[in-house]
C-alpha positions as CSV (number, residue, x, y, z in Angstrom):
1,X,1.0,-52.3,-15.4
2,X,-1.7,-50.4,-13.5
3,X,-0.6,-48.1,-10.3
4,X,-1.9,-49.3,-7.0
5,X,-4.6,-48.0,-5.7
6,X,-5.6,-47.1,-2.4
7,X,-9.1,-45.4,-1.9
8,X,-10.4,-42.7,0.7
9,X,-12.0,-45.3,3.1
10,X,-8.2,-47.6,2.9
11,X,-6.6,-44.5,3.2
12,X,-8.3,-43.5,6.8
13,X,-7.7,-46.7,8.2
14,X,-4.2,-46.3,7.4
15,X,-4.5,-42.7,8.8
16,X,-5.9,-44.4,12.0
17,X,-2.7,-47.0,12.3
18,X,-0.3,-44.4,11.6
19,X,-1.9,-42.5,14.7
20,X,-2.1,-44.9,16.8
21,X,1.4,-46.5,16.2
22,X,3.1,-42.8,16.4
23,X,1.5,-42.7,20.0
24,X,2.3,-46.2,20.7
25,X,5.1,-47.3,19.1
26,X,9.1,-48.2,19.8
27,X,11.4,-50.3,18.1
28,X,10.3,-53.3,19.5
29,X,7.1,-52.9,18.2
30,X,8.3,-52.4,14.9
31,X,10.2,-55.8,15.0
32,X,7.3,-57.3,15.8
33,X,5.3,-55.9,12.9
34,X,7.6,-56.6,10.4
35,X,8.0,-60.4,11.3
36,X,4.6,-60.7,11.8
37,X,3.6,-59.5,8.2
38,X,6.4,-60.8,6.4
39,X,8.2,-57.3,6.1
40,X,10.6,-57.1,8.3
41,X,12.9,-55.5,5.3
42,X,10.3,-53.0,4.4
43,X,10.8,-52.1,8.3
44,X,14.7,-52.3,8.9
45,X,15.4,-50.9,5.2
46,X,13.6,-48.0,5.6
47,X,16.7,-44.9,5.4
48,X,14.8,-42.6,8.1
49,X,11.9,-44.8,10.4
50,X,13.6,-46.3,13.0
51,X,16.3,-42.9,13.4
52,X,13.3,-40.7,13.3
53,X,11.8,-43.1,15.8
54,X,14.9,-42.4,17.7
55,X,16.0,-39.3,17.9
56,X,12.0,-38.0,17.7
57,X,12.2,-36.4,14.5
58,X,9.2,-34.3,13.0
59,X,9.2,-36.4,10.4
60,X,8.6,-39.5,12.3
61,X,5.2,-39.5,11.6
62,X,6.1,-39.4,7.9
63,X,8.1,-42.0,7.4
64,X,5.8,-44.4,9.7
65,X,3.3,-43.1,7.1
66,X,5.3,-44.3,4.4
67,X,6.0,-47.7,5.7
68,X,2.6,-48.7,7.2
69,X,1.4,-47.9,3.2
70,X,4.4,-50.0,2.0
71,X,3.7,-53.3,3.4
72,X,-0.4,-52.6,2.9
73,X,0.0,-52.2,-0.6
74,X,2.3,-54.6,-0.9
75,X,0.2,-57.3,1.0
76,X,-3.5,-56.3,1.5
77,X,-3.7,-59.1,4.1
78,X,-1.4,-57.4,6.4
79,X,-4.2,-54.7,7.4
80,X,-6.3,-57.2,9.3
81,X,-3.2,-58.5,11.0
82,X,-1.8,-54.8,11.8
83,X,-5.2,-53.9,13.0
84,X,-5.3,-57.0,15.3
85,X,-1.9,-56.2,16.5
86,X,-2.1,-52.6,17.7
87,X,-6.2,-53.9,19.2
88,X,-3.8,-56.5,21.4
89,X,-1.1,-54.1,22.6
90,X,-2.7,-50.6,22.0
91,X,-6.4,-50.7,22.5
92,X,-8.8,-48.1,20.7
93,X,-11.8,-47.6,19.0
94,X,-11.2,-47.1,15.7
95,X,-12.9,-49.4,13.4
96,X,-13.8,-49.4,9.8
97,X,-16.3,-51.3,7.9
98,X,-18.1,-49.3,5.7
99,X,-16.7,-48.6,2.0
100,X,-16.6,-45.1,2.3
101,X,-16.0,-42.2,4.9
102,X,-18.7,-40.1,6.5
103,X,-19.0,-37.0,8.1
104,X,-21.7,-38.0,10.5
105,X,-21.0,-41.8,11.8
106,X,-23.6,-43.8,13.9
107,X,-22.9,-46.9,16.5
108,X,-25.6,-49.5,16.3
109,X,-25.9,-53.4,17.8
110,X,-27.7,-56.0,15.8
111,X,-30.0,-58.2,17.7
112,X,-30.1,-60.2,15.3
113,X,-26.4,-61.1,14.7
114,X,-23.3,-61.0,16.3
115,X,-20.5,-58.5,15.6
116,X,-17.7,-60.9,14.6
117,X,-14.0,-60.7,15.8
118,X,-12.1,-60.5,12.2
119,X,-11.9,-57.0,10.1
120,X,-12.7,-55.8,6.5
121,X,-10.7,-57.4,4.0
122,X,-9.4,-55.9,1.2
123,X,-9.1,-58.2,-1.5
124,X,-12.4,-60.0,-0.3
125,X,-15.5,-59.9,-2.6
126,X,-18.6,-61.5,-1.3
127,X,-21.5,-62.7,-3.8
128,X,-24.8,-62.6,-3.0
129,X,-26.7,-64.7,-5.7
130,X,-29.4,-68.0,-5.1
131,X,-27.4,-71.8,-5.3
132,X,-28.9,-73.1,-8.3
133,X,-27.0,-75.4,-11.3
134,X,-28.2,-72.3,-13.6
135,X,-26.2,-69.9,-11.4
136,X,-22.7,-71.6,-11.8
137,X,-21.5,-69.8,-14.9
138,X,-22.5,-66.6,-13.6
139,X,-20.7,-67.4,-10.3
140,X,-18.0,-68.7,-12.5
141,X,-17.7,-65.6,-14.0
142,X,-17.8,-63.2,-11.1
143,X,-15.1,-65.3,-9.9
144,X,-12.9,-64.9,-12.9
145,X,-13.6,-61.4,-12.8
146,X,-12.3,-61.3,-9.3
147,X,-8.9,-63.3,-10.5
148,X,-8.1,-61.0,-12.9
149,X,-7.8,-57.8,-10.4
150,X,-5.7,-60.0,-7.6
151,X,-8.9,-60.3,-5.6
152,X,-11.0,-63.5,-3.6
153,X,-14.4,-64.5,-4.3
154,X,-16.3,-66.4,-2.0
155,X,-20.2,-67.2,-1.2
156,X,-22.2,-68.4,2.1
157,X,-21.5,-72.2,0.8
158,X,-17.4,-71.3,0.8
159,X,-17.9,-71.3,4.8
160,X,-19.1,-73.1,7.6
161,X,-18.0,-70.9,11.1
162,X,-21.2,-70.8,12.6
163,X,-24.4,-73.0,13.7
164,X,-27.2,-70.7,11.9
165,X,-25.9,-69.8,8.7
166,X,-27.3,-66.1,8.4
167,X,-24.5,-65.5,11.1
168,X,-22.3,-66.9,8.4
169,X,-24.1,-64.5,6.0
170,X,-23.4,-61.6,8.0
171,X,-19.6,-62.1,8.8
172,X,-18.7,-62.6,4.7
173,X,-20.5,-59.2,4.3
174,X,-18.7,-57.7,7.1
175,X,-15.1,-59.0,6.4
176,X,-15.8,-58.0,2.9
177,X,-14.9,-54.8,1.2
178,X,-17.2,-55.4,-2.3
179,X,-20.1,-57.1,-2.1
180,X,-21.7,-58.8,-5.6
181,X,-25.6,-59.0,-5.7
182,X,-27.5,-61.1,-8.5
183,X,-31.2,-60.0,-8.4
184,X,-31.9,-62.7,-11.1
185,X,-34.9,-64.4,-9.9
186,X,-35.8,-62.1,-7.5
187,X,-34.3,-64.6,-4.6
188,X,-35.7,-63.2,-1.5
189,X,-32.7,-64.1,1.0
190,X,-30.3,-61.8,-1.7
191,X,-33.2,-59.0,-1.4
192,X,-32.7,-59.2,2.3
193,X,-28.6,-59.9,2.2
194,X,-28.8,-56.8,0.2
195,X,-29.6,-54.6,2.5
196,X,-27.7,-55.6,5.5
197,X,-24.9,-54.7,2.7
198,X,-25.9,-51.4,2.1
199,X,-26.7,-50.7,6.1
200,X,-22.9,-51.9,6.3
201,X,-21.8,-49.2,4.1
202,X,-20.4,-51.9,1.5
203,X,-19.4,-51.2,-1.9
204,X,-22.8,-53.5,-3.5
205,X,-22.3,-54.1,-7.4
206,X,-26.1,-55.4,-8.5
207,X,-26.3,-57.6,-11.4
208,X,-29.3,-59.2,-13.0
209,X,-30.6,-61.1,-16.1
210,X,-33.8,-59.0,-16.3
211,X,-33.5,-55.2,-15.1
212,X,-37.8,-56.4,-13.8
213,X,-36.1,-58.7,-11.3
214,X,-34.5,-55.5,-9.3
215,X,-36.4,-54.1,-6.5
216,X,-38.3,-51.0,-7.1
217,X,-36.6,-49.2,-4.2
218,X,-33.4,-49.5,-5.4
219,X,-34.2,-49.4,-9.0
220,X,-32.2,-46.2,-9.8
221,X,-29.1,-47.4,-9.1
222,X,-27.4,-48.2,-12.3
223,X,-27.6,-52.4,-12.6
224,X,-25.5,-54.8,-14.8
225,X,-27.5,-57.0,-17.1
226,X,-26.0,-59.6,-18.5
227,X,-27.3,-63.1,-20.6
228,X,-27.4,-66.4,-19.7
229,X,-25.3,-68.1,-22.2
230,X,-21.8,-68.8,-23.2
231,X,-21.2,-65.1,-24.7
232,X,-23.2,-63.6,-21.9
233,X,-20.7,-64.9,-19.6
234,X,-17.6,-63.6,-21.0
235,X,-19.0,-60.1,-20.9
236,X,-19.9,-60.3,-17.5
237,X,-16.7,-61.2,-16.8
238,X,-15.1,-58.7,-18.7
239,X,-17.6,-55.9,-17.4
240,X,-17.0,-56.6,-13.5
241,X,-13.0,-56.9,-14.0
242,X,-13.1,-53.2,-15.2
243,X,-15.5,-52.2,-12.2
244,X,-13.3,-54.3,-10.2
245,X,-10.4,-52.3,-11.0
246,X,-11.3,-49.3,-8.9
247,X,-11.5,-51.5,-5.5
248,X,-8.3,-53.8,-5.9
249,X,-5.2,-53.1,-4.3
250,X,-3.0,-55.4,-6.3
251,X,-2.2,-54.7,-10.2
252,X,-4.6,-56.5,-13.2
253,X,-3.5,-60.2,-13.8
254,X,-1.7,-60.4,-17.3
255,X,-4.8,-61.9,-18.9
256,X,-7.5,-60.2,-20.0
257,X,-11.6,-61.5,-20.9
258,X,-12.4,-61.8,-24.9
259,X,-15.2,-59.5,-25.0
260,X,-15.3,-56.2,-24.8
261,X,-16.5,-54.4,-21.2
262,X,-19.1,-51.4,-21.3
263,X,-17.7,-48.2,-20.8
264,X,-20.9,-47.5,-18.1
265,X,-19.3,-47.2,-14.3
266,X,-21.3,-48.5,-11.7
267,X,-21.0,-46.3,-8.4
268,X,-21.2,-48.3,-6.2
């Protein structure tokens, strides 16, 4: 069984709770947190947290560390719901979106949208991709690629929050952490939900039937081609569960896709 992973950008927004609940924090707080996530054992089992807490050991810090990481990696879910806690009780500023960290980080405001409420999600992969009958066995297979590494797949048409539905657009791309693009076509609103992806600082995985339907500008990038038919499907399956791999939290399902993945990464 594969080894958890957690990468840089998960990893500073678990640096940022740890902060911000070592500041914060007593044993009532923890309480809280643990029933709230489902871990209140992962709190009151820990040997040194809440006597650390106590007696304001150095290695407080540490051990509230060590649990904060447990019950994430346990339960990607829980991340939203610790962020929204400490926001409640413990205001601050940190937030984080964007897939990776940066040295040099800039504050905008769309005009265009509004900034929803929720936070990134973890185990949330948004698709991009035009809502034709010829699309649903490639969205069938992005979403079976998504099964296979513990993760959720979901387009525009999953949701219905808002009136105009580019706002819906722009919150699955926000509350995403991976965000699936299929250039096939050349679909203009994908063109267009491509880019607010990258301005977001998403991890974007492009995929395409024809390496001519991919924008010139972005052309570089390295691009997933698959087929459209039956064969063509399985491989594109079996080629994003391996990319996949790198941005789930949770360990690969058992099964596994007939064909064969390429051994090309895709950094993204």
């Amino acid at each position: 069984m594969r080894q958890n992973r957690i990468d840089v950008a998960l990893g500073e927004r678990i640096i940022a709770l740890r902060e911000r609940v070592v500041a914060n924090f007593d044993a009532g707080n923890w309480e809280e947190l643990g029933l709230l996530t489902g871990h209140s054992d992962t709190v009151n089992n820990h040997h040194r947290l809440m006597r650390s807490l106590s007696w304001g050991d150095e290695d407080y810090a540490g051990n509230a560390l060590s649990v904060l990481k447990s019950i994430i990696e346990d339960e990607p879910r829980t991340l939203p719901i610790i962020e929204a806690y400490l926001d409640k009780h413990f205001p601050g500023e940190s937030q984080y979106i964007s897939a990776k960290p940066a040295e040099r980080k800039i504050t905008f405001a769309p005009n265009v949208f509004q900034v929803p409420d929720g936070y990134v999600e973890l185990d949330l992969v948004a698709v991009m991709m035009p809502f034709t009958m010829e699309s649903n066995a490639t969205h069938a297979a992005i979403k079976g690629a998504c099964t296979l590494n513990g993760m959720r797949c979901q387009r525009v048409d999953d949701i219905w929050e808002e009136s105009a539905i580019i706002q819906d657009i722009f919150n699955l791309i926000f509350r995403a952490q991976v965000v699936i693009v299929d250039f096939s076509g050349r679909n203009s609103n994908v063109m267009y939900e491509t880019g607010i992806a990258h301005t977001l600082g998403k991890h974007v995985i492009p995929v395409t039937q024809s390496i001519d339907d991919v924008p010139f500008d972005i052309r570089h990038h390295r691009v997933l081609k698959y087929l459209a038919n039956t064969e063509g499907m399985v491989s594109l399956q079996a080629a994003l569960a391996k990319k996949l791999q790198q941005f789930a939290v949770k360990p690969l399902a058992p099964s596994k896709p007939k064909a064969t993945a390429p051994d090309d990464d895709i950094p993204f």
